[in-house]
N, CA and C atoms as an extended XYZ file, in Angstrom:
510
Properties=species:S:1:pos:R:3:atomname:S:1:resname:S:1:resid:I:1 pbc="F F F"
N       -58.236       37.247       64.038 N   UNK     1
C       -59.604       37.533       64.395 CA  UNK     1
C       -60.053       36.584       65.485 C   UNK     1
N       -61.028       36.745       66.346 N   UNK     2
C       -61.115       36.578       67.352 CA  UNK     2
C       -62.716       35.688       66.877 C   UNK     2
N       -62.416       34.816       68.098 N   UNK     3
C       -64.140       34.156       68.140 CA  UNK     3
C       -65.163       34.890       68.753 C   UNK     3
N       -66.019       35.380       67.909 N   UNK     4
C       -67.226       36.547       68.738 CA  UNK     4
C       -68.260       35.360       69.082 C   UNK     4
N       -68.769       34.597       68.515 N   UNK     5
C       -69.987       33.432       68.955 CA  UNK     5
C       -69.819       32.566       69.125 C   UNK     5
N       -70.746       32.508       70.690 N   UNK     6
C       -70.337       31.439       71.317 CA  UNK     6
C       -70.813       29.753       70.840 C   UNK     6
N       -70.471       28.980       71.722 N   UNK     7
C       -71.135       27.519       70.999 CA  UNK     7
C       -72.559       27.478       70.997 C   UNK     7
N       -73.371       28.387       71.479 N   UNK     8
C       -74.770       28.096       71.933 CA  UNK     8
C       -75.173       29.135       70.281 C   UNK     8
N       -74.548       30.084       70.133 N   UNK     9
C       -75.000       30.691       69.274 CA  UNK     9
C       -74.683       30.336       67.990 C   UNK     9
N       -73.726       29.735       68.023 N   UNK    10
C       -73.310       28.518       65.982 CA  UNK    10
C       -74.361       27.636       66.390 C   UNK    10
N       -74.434       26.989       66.722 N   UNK    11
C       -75.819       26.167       66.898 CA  UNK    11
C       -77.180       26.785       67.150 C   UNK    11
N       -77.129       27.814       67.245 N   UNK    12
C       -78.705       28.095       66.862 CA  UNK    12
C       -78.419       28.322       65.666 C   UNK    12
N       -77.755       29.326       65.173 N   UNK    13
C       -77.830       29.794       64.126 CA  UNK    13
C       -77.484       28.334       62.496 C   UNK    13
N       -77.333       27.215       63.277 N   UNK    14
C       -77.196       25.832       62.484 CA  UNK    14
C       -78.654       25.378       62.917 C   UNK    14
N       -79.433       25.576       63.506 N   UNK    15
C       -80.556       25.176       63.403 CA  UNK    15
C       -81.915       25.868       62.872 C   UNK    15
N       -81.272       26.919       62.930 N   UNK    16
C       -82.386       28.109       61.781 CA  UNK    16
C       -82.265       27.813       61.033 C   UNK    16
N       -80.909       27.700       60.001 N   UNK    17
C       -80.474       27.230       58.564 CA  UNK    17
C       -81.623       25.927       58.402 C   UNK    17
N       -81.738       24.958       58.805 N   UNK    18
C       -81.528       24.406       58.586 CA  UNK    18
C       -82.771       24.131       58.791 C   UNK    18
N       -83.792       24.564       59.545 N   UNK    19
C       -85.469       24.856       59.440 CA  UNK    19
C       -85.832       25.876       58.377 C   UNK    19
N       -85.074       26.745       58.519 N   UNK    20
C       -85.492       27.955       57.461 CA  UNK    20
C       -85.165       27.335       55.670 C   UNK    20
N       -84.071       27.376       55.611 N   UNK    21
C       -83.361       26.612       54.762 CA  UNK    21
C       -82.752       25.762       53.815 C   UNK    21
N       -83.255       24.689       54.681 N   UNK    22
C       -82.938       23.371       54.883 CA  UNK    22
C       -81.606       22.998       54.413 C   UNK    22
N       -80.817       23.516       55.105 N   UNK    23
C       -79.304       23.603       55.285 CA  UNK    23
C       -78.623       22.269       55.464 C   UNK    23
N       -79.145       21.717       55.932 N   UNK    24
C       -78.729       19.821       56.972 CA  UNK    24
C       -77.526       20.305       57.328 C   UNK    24
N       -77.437       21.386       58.145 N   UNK    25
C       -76.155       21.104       59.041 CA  UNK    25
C       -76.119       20.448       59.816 C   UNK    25
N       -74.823       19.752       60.191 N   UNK    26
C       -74.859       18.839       61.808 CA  UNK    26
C       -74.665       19.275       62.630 C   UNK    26
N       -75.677       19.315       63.225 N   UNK    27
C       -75.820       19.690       64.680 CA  UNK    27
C       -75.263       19.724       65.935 C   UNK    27
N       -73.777       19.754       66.463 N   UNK    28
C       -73.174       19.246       67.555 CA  UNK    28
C       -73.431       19.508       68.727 C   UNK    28
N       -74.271       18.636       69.766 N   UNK    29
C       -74.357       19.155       71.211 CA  UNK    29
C       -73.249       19.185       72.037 C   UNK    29
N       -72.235       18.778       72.025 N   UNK    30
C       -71.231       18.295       72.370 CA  UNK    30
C       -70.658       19.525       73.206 C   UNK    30
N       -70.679       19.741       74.269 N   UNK    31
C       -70.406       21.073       75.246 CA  UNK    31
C       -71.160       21.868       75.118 C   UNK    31
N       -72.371       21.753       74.948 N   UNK    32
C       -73.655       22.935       74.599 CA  UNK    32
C       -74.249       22.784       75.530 C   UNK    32
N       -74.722       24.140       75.910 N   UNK    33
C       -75.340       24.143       77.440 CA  UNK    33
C       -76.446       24.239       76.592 C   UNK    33
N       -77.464       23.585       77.293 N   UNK    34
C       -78.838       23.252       76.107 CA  UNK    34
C       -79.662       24.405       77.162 C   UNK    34
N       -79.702       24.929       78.193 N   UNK    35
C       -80.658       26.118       78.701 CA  UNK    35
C       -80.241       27.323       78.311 C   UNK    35
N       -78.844       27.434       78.184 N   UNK    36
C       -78.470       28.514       77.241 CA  UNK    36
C       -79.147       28.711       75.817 C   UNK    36
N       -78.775       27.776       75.209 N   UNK    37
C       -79.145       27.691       73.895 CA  UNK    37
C       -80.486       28.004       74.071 C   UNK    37
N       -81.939       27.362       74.377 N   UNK    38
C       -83.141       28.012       74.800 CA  UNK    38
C       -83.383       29.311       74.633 C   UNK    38
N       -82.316       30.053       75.849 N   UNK    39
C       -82.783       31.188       76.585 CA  UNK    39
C       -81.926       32.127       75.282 C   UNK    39
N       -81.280       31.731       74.281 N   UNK    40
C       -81.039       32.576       73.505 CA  UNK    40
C       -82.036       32.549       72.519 C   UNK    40
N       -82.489       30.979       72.032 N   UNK    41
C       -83.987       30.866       71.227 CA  UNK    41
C       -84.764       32.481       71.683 C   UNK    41
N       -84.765       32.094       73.001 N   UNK    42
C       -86.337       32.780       73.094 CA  UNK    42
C       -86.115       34.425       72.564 C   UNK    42
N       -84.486       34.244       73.275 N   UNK    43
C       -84.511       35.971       73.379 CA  UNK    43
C       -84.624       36.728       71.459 C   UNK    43
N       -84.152       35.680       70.865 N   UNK    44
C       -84.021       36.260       69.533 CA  UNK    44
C       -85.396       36.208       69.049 C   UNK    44
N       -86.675       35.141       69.895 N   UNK    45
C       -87.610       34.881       69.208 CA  UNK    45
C       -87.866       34.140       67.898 C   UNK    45
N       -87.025       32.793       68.457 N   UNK    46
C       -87.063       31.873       67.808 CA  UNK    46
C       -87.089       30.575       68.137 C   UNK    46
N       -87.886       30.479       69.250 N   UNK    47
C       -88.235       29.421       69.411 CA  UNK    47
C       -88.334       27.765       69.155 C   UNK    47
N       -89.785       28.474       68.294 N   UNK    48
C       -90.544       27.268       67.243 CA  UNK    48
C       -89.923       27.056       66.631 C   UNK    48
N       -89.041       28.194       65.726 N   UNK    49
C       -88.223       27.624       64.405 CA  UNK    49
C       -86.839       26.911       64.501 C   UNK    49
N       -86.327       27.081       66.035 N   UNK    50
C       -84.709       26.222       66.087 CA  UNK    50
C       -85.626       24.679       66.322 C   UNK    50
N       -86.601       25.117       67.566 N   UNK    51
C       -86.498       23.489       68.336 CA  UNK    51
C       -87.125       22.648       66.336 C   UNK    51
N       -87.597       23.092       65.414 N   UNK    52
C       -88.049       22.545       64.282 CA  UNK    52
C       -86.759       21.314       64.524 C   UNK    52
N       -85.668       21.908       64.027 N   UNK    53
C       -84.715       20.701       64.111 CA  UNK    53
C       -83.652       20.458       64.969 C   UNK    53
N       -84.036       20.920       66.137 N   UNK    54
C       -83.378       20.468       67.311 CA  UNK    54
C       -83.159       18.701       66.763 C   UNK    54
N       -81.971       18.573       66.976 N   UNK    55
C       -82.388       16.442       67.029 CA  UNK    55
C       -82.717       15.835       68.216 C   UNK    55
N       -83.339       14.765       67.848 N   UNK    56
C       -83.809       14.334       69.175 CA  UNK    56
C       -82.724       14.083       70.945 C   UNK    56
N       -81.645       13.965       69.894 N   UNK    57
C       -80.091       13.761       70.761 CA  UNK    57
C       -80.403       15.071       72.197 C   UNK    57
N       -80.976       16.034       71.787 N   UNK    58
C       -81.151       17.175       72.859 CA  UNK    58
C       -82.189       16.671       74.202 C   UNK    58
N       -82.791       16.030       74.111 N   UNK    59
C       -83.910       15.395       75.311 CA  UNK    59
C       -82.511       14.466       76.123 C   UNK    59
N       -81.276       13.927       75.182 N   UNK    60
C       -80.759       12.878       76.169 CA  UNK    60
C       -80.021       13.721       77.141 C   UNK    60
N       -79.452       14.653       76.630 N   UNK    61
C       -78.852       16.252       76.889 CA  UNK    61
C       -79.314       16.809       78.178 C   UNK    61
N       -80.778       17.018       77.896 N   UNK    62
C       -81.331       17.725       79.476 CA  UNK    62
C       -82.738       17.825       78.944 C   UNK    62
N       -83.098       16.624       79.677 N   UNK    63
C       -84.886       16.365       78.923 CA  UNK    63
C       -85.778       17.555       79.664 C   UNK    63
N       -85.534       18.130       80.860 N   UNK    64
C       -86.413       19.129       81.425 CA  UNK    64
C       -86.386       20.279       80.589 C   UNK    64
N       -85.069       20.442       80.196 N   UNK    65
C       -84.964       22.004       78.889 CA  UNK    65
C       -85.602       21.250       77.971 C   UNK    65
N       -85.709       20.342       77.588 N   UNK    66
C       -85.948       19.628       76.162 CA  UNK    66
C       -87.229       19.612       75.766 C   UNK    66
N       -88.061       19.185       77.344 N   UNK    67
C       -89.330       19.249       77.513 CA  UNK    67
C       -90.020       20.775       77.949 C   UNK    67
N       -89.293       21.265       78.247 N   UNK    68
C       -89.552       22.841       78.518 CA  UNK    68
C       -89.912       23.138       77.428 C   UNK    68
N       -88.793       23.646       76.251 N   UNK    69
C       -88.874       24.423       75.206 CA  UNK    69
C       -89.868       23.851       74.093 C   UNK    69
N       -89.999       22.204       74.207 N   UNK    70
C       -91.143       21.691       73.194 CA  UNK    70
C       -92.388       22.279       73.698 C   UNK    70
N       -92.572       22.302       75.081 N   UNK    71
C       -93.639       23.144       75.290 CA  UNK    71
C       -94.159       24.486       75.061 C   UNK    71
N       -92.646       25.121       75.122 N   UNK    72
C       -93.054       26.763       74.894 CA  UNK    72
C       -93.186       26.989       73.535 C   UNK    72
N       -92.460       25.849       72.926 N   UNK    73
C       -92.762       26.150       71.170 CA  UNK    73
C       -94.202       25.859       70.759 C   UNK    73
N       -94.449       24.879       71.122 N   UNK    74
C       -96.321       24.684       71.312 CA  UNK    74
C       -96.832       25.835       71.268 C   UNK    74
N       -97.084       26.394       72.359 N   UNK    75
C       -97.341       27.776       73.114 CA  UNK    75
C       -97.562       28.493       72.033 C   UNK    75
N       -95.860       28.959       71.407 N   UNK    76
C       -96.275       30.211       69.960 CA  UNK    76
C       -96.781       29.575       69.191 C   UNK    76
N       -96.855       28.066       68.516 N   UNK    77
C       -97.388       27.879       67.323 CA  UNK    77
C       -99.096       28.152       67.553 C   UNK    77
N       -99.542       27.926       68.918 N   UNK    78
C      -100.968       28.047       69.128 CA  UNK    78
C      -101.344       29.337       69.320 C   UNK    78
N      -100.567       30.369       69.473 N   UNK    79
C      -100.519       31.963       69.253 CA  UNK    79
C      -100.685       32.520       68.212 C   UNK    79
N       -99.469       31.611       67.713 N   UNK    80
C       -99.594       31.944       65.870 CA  UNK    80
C      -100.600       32.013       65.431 C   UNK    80
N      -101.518       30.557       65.566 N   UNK    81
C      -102.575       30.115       65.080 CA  UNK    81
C      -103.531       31.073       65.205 C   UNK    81
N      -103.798       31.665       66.456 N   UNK    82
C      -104.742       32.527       66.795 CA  UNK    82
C      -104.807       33.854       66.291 C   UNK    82
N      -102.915       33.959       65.941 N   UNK    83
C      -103.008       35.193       65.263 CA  UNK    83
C      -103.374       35.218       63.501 C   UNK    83
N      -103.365       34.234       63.406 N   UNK    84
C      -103.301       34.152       61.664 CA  UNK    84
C      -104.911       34.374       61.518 C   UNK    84
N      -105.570       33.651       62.118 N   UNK    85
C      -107.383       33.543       62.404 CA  UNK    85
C      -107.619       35.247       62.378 C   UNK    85
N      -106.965       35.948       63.325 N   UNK    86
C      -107.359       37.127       63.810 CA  UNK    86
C      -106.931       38.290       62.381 C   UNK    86
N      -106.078       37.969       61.883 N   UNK    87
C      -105.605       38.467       60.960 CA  UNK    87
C      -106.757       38.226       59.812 C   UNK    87
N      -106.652       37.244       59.501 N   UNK    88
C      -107.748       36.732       58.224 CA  UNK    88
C      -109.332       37.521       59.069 C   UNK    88
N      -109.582       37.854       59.982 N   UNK    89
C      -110.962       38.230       60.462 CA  UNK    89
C      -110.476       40.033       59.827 C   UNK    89
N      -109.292       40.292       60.521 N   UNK    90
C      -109.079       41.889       59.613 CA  UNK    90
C      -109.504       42.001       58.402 C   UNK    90
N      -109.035       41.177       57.420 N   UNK    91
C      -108.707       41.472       56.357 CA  UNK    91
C      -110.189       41.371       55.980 C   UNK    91
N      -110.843       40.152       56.534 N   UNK    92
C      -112.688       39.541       55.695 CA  UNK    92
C      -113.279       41.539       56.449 C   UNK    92
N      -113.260       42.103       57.045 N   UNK    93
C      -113.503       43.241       57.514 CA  UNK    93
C      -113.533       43.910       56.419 C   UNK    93
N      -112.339       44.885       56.245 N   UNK    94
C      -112.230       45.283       55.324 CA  UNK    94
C      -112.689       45.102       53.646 C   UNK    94
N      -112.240       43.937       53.611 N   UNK    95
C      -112.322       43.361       52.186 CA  UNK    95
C      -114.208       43.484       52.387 C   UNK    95
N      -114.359       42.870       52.887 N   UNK    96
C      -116.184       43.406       52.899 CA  UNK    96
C      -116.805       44.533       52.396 C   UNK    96
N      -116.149       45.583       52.723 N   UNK    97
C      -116.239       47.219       52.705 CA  UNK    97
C      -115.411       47.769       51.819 C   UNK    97
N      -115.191       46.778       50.659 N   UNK    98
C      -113.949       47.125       49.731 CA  UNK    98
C      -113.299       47.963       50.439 C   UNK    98
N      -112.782       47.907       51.515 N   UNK    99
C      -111.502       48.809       51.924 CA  UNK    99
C      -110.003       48.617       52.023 C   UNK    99
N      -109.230       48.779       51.047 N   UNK   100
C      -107.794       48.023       51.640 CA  UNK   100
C      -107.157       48.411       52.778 C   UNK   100
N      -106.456       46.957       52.771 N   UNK   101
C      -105.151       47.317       53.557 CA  UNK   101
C      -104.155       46.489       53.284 C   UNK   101
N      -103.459       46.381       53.855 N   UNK   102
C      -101.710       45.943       54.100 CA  UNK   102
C      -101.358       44.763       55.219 C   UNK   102
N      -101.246       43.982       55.387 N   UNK   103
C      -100.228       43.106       56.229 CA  UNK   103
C       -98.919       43.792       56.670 C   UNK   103
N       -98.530       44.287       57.642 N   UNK   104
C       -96.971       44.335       56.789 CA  UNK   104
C       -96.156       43.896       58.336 C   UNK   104
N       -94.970       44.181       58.374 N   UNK   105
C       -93.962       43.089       58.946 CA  UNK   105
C       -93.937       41.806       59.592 C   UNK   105
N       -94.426       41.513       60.887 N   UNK   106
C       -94.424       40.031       60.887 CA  UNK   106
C       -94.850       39.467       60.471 C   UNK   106
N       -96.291       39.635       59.854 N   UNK   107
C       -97.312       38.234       59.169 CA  UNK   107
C       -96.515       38.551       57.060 C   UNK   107
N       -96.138       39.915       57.131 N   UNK   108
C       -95.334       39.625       55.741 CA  UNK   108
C       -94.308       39.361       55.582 C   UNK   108
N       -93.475       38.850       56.699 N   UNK   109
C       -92.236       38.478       56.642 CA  UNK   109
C       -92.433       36.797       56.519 C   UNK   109
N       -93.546       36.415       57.720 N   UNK   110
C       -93.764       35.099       57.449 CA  UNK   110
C       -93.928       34.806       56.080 C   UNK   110
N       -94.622       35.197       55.266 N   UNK   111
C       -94.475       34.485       54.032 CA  UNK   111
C       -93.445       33.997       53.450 C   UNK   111
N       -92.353       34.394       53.371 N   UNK   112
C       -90.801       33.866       53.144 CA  UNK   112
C       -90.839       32.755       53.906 C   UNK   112
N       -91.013       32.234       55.364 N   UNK   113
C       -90.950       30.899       55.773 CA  UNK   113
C       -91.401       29.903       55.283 C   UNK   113
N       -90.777       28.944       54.990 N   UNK   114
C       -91.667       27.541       54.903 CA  UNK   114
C       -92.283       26.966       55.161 C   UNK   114
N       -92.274       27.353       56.725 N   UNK   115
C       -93.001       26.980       57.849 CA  UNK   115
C       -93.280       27.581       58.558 C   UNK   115
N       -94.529       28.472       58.205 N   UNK   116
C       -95.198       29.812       58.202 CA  UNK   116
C       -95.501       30.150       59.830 C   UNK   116
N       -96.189       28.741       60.367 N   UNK   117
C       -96.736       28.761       61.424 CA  UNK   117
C       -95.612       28.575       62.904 C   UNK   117
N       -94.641       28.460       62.412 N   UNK   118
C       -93.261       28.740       63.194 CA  UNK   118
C       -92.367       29.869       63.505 C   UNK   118
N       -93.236       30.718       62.627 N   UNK   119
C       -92.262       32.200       62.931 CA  UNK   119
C       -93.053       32.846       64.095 C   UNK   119
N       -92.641       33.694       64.953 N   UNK   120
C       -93.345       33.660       66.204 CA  UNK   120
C       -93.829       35.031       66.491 C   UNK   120
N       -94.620       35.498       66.421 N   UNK   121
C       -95.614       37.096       66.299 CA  UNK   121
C       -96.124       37.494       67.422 C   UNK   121
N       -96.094       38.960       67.438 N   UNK   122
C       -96.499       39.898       68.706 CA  UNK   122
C       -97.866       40.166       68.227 C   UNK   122
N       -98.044       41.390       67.544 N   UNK   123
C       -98.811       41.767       67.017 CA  UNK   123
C       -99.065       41.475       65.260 C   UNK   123
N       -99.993       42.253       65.596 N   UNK   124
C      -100.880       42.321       63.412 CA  UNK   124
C      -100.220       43.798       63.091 C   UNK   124
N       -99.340       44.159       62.285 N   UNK   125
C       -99.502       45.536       61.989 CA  UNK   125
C       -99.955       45.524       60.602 C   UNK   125
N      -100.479       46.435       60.305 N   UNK   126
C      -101.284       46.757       59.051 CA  UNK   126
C      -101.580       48.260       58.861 C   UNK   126
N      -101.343       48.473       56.930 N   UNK   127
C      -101.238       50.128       56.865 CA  UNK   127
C      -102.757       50.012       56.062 C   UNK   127
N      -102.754       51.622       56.478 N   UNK   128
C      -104.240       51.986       55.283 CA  UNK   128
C      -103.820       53.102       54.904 C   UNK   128
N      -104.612       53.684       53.608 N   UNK   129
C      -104.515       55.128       52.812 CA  UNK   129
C      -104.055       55.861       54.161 C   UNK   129
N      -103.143       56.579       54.173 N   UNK   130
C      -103.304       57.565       55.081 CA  UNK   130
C      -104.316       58.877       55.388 C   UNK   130
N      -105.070       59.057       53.827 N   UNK   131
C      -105.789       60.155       53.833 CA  UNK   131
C      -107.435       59.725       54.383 C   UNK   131
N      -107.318       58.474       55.285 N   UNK   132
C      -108.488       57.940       55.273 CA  UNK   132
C      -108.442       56.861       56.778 C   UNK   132
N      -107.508       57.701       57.148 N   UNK   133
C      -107.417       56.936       58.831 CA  UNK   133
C      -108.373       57.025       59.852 C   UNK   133
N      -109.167       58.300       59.720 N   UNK   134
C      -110.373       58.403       60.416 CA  UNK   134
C      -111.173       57.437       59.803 C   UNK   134
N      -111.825       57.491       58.884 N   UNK   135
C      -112.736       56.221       58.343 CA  UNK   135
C      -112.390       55.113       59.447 C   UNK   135
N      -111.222       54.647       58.934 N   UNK   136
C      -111.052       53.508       59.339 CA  UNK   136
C      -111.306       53.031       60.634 C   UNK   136
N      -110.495       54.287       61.643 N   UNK   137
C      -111.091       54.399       63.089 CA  UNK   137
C      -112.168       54.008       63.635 C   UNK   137
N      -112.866       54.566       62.740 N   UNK   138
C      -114.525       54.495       63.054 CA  UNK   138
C      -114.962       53.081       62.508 C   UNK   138
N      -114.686       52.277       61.769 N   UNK   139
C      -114.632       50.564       61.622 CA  UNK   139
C      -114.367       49.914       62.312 C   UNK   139
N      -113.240       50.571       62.738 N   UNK   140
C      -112.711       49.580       63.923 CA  UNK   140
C      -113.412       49.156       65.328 C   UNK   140
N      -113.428       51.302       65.614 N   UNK   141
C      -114.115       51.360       66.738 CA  UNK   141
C      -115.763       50.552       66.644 C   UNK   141
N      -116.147       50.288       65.769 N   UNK   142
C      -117.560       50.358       65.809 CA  UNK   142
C      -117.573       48.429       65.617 C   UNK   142
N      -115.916       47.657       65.761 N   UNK   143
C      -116.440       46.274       65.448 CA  UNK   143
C      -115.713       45.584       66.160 C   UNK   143
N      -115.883       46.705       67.364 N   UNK   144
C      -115.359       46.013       68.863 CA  UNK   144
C      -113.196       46.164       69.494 C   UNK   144
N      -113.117       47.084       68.087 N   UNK   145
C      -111.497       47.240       68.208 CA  UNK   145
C      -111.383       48.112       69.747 C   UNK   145
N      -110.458       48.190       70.667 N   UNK   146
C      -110.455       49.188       71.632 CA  UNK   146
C      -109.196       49.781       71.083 C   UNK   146
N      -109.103       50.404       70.973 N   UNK   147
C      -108.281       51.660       71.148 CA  UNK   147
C      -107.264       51.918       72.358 C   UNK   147
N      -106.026       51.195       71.809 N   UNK   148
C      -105.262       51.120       73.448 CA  UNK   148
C      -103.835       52.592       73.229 C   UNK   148
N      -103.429       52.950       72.074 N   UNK   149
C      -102.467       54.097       72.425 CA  UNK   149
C      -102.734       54.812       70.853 C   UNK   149
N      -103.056       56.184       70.714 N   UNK   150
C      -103.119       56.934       69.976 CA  UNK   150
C      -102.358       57.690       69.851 C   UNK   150
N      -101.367       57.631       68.680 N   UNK   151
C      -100.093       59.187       68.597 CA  UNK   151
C       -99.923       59.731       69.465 C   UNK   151
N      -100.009       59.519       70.866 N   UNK   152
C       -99.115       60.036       72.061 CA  UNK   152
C       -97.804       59.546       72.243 C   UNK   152
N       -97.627       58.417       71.916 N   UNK   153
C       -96.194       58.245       71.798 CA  UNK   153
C       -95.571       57.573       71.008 C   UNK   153
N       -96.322       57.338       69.717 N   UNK   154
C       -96.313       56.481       68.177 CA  UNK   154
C       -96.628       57.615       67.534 C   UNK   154
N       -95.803       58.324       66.590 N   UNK   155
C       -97.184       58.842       65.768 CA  UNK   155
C       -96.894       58.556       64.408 C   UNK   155
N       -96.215       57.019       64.489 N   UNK   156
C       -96.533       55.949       63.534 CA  UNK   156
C       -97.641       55.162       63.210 C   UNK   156
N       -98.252       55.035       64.357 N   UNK   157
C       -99.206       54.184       64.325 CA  UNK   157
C      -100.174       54.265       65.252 C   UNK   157
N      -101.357       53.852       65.169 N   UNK   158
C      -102.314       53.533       66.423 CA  UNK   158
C      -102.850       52.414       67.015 C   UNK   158
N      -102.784       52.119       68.317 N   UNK   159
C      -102.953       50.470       68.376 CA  UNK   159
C      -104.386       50.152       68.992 C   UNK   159
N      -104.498       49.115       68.771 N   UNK   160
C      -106.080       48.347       69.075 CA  UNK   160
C      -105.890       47.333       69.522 C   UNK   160
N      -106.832       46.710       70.487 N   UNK   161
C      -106.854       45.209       70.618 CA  UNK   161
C      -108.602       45.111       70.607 C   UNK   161
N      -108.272       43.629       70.311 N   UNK   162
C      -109.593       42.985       70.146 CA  UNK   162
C      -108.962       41.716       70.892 C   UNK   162
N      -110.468       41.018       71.770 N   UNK   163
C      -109.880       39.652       72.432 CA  UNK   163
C      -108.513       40.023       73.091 C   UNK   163
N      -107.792       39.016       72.840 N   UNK   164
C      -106.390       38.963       73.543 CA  UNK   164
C      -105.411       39.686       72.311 C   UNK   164
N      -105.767       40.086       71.112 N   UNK   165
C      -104.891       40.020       69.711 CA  UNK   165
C      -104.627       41.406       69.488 C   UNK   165
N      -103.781       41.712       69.523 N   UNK   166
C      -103.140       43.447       69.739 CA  UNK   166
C      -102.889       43.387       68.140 C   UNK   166
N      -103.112       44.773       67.530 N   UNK   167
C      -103.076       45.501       66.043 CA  UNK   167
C      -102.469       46.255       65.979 C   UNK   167
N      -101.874       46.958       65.036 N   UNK   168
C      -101.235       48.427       64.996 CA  UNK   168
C      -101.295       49.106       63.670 C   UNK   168
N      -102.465       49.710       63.442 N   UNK   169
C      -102.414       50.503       62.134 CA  UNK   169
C      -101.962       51.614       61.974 C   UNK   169
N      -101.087       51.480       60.600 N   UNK   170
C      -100.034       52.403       60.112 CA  UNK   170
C      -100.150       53.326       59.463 C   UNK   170
């Protein structure tokens, strides 16, 4: 059998463990292209949660990536932040109007993390009764939601933004 992953990718995947985890694997930089490694962070969208235990040994490595990616991890955790706020404003909505709903994939996946505010989010998606999606529409619409794509090319879902914070009810 053949080696499918490369060194950049055992080492991320030793530094998820090990934030997610808490695996204490050792970490080897040792021939690791540290902008690689990054640019695979980002692409998997994982950022926040490798650089968690990046060791500090990575700044001696290539402090501009080092200092790059501490920055961009910043970045999502203060996204996060904004999204968790925006989320909890959904829910006080609803819950007001005894109306349920649902969280569901990224902000309910975060719950499994440990370190909640490290998993890194696009949107809010959230389901309601289906027999009661108009209602809801009309909540939305009426508490500043815009209405950015309607079952024209989802007809999973319909999306909204408010502020900068994109939704997608299911």
């Amino acid at each position: 059998m053949g080696n499918f992953l490369s060194k950049e990718s055992k080492v991320l995947l030793d530094l998820l463990a090990n934030s997610l985890f808490e695996a204490k694997s050792t970490i080897d930089l040792e021939n690791v292209d540290l902008e690689a490694l990054f640019s695979e962070a980002k692409l998997q969208t994982v950022t926040a949660t490798a650089f968690d235990s990046l060791p500090a040994a990575a700044r001696e490595l290539n402090s501009a990536i080092y200092d790059k990616w501490q920055m961009y991890s910043y970045s999502v955790m203060a996204k996060n932040s904004q999204q968790m706020h925006a989320n909890l404003e959904l829910q006080k909505l609803f819950d007001n109007l005894n109306l349920p709903i649902c969280t569901i994939k990224g902000f309910a996946s975060a719950y499994y993390y440990n370190k909640k505010h490290l998993r890194q989010m696009g949107d809010i998606d959230f389901i309601v009764p289906e027999n009661r999606v108009e209602e809801y529409k009309k909540i939305l619409d009426a508490n500043g939601f815009e209405c950015v794509d309607e079952a024209e090319d989802h007809d999973f879902h319909i999306g909204y933004k408010k502020n900068k914070d994109l939704y997608e009810m299911h």
